[in-house]
C-alpha positions as CSV (number, residue, x, y, z in Angstrom):
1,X,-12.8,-4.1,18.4
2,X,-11.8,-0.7,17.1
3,X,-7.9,-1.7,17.9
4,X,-8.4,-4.8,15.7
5,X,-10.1,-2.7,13.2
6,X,-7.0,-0.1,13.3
7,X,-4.4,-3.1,13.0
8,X,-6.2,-4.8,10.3
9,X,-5.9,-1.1,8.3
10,X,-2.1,-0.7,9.9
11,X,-1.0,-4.4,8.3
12,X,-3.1,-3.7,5.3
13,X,-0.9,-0.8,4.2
14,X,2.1,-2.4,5.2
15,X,1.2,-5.0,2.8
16,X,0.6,-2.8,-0.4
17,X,4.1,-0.9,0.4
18,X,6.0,-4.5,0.6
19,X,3.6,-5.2,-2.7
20,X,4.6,-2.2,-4.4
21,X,8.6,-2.7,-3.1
22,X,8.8,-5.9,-5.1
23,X,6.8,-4.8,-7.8
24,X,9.4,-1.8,-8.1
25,X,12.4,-4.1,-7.8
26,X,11.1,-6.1,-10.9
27,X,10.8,-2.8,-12.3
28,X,14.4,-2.3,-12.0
29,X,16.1,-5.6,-12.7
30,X,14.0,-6.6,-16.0
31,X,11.9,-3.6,-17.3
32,X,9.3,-6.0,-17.9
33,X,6.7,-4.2,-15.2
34,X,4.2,-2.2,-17.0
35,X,3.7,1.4,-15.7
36,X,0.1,0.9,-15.2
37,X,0.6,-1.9,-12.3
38,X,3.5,0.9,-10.4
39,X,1.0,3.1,-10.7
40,X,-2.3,0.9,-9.5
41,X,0.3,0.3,-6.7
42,X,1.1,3.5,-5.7
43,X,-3.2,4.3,-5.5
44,X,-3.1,1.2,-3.7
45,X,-0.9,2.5,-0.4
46,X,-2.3,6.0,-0.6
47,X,-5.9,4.2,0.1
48,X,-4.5,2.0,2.4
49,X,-2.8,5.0,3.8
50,X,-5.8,6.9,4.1
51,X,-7.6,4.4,5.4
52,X,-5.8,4.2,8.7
53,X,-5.0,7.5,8.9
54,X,-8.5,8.6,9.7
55,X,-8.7,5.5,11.9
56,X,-6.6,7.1,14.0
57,X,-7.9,10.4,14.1
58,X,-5.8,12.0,11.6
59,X,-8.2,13.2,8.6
């Protein structure tokens, strides 16, 4: 259960870095991305981050 738990957290971040990754590339080929959604991004992966970190023992 606990290793389901920790890959659930694992593909959770890797999903808000590829979110943020094509949220960034808009950034850069139209300008049209507002700074509030990079930012809501970024606090996105350091909680998903976080998350799994202290899943695996790391506080």
């Amino acid at each position: 259960m606990a290793k389901d738990l920790k890959d659930s957290k694992f593909n959770e971040h890797l999903d808000a870095l590829e979110r943020h990754k094509q949220l960034l590339e808009e950034l850069h080929l139209n300008s049209n991305a507002h700074l509030d959604e990079v930012n809501g991004s970024l606090e996105r992966i350091m909680l998903t981050l976080e998350e799994y970190l202290k899943l695996v023992g790391i506080p």
